[in-house]
C-alpha positions as CSV (number, residue, x, y, z in Angstrom):
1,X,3.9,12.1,18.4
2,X,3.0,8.4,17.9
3,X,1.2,7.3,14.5
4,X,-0.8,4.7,15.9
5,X,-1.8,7.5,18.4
6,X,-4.4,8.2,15.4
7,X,-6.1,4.9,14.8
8,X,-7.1,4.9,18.3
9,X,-8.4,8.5,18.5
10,X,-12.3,9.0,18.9
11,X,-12.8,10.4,15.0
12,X,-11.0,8.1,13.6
13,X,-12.6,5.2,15.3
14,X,-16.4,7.3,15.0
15,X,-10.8,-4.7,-12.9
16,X,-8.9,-4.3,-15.9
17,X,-5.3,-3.1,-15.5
18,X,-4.6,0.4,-16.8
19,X,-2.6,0.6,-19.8
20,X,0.4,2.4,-19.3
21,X,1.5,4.0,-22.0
22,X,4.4,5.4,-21.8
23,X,4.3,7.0,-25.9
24,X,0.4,8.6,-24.7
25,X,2.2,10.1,-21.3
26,X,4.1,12.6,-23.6
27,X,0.9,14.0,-25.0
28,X,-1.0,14.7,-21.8
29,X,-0.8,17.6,-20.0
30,X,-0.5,15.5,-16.4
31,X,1.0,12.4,-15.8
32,X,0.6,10.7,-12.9
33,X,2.4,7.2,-11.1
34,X,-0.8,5.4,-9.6
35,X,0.1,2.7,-6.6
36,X,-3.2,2.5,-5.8
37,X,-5.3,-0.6,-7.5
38,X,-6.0,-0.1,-10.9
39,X,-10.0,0.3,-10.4
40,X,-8.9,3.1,-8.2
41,X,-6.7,4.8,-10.6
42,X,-9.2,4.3,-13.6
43,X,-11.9,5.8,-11.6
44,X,-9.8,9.3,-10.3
45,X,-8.6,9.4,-13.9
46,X,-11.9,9.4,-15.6
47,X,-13.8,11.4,-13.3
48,X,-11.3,13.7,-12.5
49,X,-10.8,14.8,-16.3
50,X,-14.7,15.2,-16.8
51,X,-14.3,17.6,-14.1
52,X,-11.8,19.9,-14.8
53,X,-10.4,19.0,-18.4
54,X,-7.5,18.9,-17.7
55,X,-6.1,16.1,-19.9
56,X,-4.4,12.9,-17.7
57,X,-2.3,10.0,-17.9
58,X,-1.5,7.1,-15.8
59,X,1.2,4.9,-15.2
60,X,0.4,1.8,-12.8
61,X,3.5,0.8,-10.7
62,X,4.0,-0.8,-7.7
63,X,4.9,1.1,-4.4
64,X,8.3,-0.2,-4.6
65,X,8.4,0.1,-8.5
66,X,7.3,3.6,-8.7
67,X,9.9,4.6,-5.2
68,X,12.7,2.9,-7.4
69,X,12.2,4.6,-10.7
70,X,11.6,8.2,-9.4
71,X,15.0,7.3,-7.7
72,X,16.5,6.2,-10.5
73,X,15.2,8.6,-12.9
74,X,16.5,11.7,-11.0
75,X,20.2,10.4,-10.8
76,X,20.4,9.0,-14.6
77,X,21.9,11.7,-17.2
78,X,19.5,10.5,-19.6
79,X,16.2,10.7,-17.8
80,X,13.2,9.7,-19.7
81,X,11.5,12.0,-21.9
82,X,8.0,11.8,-19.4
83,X,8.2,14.4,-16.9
84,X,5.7,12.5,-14.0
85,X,3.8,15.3,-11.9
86,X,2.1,13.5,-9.5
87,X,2.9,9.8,-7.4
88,X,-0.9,8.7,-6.0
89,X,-1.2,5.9,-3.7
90,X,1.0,3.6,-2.3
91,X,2.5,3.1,1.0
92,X,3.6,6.1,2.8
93,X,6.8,4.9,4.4
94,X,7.7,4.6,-0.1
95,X,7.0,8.7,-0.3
96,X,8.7,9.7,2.6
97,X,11.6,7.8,1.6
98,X,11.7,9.9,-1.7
99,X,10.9,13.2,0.5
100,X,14.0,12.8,2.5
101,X,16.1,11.8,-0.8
102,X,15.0,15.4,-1.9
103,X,12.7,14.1,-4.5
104,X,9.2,15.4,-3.7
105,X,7.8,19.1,-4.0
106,X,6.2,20.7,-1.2
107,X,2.6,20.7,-0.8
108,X,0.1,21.5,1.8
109,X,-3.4,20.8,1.5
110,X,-5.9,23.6,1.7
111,X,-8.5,21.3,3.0
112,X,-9.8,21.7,7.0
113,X,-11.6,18.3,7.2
114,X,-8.9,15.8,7.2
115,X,-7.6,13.4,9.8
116,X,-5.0,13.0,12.0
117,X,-3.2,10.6,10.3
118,X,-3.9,12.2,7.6
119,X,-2.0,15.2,8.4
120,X,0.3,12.8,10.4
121,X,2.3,12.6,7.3
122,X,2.0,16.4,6.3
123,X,3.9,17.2,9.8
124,X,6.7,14.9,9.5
125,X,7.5,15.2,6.1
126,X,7.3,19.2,6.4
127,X,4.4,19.0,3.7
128,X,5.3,17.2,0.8
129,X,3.6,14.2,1.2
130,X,-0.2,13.6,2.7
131,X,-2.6,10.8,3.7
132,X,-5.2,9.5,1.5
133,X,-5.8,6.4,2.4
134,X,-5.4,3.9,5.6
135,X,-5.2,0.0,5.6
136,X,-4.6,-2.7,8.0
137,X,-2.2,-5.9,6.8
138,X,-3.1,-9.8,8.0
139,X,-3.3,-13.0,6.6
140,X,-5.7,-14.2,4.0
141,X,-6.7,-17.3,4.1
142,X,-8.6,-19.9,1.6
143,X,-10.3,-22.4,4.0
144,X,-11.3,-24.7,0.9
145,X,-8.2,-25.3,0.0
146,X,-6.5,-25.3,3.5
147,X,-9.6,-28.3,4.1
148,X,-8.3,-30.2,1.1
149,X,-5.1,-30.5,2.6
150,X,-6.5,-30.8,5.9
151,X,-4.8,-28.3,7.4
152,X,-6.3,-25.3,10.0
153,X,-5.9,-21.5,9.1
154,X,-3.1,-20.0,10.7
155,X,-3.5,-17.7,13.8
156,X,-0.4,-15.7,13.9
157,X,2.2,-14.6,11.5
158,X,4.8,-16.9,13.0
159,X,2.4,-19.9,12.2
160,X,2.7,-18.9,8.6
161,X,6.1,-20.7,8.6
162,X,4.9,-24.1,10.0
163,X,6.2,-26.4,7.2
164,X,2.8,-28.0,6.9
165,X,2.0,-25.0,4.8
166,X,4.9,-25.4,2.5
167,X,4.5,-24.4,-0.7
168,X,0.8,-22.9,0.1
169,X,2.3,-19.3,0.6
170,X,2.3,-16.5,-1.6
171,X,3.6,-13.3,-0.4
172,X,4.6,-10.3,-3.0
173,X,8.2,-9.4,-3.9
174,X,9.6,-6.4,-0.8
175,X,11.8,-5.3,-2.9
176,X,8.9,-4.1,-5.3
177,X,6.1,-4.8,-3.5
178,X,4.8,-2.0,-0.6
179,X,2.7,-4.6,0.8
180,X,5.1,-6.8,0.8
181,X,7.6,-4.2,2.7
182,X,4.9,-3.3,5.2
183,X,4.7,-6.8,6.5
184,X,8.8,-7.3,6.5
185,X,8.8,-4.1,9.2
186,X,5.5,-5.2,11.1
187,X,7.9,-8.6,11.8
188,X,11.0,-6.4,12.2
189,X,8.8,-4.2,14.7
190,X,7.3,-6.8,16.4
191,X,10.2,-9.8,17.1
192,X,14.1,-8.9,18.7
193,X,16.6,-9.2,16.1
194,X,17.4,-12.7,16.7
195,X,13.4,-14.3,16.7
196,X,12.5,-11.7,14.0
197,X,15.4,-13.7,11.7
198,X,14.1,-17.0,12.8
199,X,10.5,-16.1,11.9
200,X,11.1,-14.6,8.4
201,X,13.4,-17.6,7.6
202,X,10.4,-20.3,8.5
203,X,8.1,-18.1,6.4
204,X,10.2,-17.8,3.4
205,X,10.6,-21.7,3.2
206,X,7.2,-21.6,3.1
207,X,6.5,-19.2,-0.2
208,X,5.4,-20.5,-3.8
209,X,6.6,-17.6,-5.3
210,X,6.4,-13.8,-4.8
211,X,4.7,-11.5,-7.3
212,X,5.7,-8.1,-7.7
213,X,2.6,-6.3,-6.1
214,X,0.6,-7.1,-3.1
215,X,-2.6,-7.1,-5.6
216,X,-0.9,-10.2,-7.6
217,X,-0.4,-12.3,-4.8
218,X,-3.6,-12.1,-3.3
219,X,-4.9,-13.8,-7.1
220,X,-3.6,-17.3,-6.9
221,X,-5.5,-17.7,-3.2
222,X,-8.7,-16.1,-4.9
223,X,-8.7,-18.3,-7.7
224,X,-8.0,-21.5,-5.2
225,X,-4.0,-21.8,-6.3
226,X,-2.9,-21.7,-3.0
227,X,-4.0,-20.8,0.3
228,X,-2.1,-18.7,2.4
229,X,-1.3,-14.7,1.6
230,X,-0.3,-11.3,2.9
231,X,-2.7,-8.8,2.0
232,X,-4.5,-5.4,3.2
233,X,-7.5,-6.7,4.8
234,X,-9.3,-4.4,2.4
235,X,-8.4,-5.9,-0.6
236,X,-10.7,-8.7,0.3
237,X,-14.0,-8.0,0.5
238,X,-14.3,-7.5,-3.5
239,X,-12.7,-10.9,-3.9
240,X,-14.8,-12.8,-1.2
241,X,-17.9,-12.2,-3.7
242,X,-16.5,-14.3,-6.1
243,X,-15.2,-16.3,-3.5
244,X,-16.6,-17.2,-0.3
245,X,-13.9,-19.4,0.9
246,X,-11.7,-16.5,1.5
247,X,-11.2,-15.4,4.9
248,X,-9.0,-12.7,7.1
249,X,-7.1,-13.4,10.3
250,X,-5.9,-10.4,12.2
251,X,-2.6,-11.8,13.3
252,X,-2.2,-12.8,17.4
253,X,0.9,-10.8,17.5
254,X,-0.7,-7.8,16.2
255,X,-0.7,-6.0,12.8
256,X,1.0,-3.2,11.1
257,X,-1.0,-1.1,8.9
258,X,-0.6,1.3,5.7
259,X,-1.2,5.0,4.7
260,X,-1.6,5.2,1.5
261,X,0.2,8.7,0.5
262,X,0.1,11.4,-2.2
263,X,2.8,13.7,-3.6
264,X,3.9,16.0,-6.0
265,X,7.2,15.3,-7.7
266,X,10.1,18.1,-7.9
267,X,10.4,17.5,-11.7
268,X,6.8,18.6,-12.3
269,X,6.3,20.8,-14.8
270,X,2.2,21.0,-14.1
271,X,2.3,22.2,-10.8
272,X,-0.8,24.0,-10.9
273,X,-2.6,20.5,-12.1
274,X,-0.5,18.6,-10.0
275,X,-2.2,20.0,-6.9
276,X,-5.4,20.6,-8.0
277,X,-5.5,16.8,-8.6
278,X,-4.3,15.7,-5.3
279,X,-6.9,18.2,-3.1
280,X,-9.5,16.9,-5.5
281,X,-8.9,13.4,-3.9
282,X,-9.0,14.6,-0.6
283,X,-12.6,15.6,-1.4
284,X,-15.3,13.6,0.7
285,X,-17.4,14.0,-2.5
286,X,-14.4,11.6,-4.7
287,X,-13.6,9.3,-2.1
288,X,-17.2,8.3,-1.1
289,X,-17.3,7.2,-4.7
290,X,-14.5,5.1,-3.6
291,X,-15.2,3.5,-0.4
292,X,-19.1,2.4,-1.8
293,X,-17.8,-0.5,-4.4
294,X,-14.6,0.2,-5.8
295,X,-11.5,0.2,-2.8
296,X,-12.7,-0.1,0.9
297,X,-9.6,1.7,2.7
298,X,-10.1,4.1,5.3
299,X,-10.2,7.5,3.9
300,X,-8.4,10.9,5.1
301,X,-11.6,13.1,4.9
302,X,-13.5,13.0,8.3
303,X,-16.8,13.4,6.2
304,X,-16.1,10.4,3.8
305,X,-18.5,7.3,4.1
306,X,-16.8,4.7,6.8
307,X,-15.5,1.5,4.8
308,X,-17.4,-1.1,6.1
309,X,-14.7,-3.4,6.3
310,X,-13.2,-1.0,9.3
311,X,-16.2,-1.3,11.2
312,X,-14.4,-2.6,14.2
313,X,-10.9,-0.8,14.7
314,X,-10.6,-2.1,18.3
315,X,-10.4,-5.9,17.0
316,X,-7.5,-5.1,14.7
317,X,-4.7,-5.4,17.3
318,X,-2.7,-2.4,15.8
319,X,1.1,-2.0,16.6
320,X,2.4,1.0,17.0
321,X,3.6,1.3,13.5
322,X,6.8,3.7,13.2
323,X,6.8,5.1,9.5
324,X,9.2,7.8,10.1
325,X,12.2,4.8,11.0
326,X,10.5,2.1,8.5
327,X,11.3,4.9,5.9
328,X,14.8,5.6,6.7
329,X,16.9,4.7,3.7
330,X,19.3,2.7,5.7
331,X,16.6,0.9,7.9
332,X,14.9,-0.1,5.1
333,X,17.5,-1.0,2.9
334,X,18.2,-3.7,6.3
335,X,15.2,-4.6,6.3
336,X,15.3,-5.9,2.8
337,X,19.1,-7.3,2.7
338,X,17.8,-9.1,5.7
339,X,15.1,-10.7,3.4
340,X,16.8,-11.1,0.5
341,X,19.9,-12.9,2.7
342,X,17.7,-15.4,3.7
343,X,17.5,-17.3,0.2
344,X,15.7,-17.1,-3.0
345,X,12.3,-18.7,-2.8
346,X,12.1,-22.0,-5.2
């Protein structure tokens, strides 16, 4: 069964940062890893606790981040003294690399009224990881400062390593970054092995530096520090309020796109909580608060307000994104010693 079988299928078409405090995590009866953006995770928190009481903590990390300390943390003899329950948001190829490392407890939602892809993730993971959330990846652009320079916004990702845009690049960290990840295997699933090396090493010559989430390297280009990122294209919107000159460019050679996943970890000791907080997400009712002004993704419940931003899913050029491969540990572990081979960015 083909992933991007379900982007195309007629019902899918139809802040501050948190603190994470690692000292408060011990004194909460669920704690949770949050790759989502922090409005998002403040807002599930918050309204999720005045629901059922059942007091909550948050940790923000990265998809990457979060992916290498649950790994970490279940080889170390001295783990920490938090015992996480839940991992919300962040790519999904992340999860199901920690599913098939063992690392996940199973979990299958009770709820009838959730997509495809949705489920997608379910099925191949044999339940321990679901859909929340769906995004699509391309380049942001900010023409004011590409017009300063006078240079013209790019058209494909390959154009993004056209030296006259040298230094104008900021793309997240893939090491930490899920974003950042996602765009290294659209590339990887889009070029043969030899262009694929040639296009990544034109683009990296090209970066100003690489934050460690996707989030913080869509900033400088918001705030008219550079021009050029890598960003889900509904990240945007929010920004292009306070900034007008941003734009999005679906790129010619097609784009590779994100389901944001939710899982229990093994180590729980909240179980209970631990689902009852993920189904709670999966409500129509929670992620319509969502999708109206705080985080325009596509959302897994087929009664959930349409993001406005996904208006038009036939102009999106979708590739047939493989996430079961992309989260292979030793496919992605290429992907990234292929990235980090290339040379460290200035």
């Amino acid at each position: 069964m083909k992933p991007c079988h379900y982007f195309l299928s007629p019902l899918f078409v139809c802040l501050l940062i948190l603190p994470t405090s690692w000292a408060n995590a011990e004194n909460h009866k669920l704690n949770i890893i949050c790759s989502a953006a922090p409005a998002t995770c403040n807002v599930l928190r918050d309204s999720f606790v005045s629901i059922y009481d059942i007091p909550t903590n948050i940790v923000r990390m990265s998809s990457g981040e979060a992916l290498d300390f649950i790994e970490k943390d279940s080889r170390s003899n001295n783990p920490t003294d938090i015992s996480f329950d839940v991992w919300w948001g962040g790519t999904g190829d992340t999860h199901l690399k920690a599913v098939k490392n063992g690392l996940m407890h199973k979990f299958v939602s009770s709820n009838k009224t959730l997509l495809g892809w949705s489920t997608y993730l379910s099925d191949i993971s044999d339940g321990n990881t679901v859909g929340v959330y769906a995004g699509m990846l391309g380049i942001v652009a900010n023409k004011k400062v590409l017009t300063a320079q006078n240079l013209d916004l790019p058209n494909c990702w390959s154009d993004l390593g056209d030296p006259k845009y040298r230094g104008q690049l900021i793309i997240a960290d893939p090491n930490t970054s899920g974003t950042a990840y996602t765009f290294l295997s659209t590339i990887f699933q889009i070029y043969d092995p030899f262009q694929r090396i040639q296009v990544l090493a034109e683009i990296k010559e090209n970066i100003l530096k690489t934050p460690k989430s996707g989030s913080d390297a869509l900033l400088p280009v918001a705030s008219d520090d550079a021009a050029l990122s890598v960003a889900f294209i509904h990240d945007v919107p929010l920004l292009e309020y306070q900034n007008p000159s941003l734009a999005i460019i679906i790129p010619c050679e097609g784009t590779g796109y994100e389901i944001g996943a939710a899982s229990i970890l093994k180590s729980t000791k909240h179980l209970k909580e631990a689902k009852t907080f993920i189904e709670y997400t999966l409500l129509a009712s929670t992620q319509n608060v969502l999708t109206k002004k705080i985080a325009l993704q596509m959302y897994s419940n087929a009664n959930t307000l349409s993001s406005p931003v996904y208006n038009n899913l036939k102009d999106l050029n979708v590739i047939n994104y493989n996430f079961n491969i992309y989260s292979r540990e030793t496919v992605r572990n290429d992907v990234l010693s292929t990235w980090n081979n290339l040379g460290n960015v200035d």
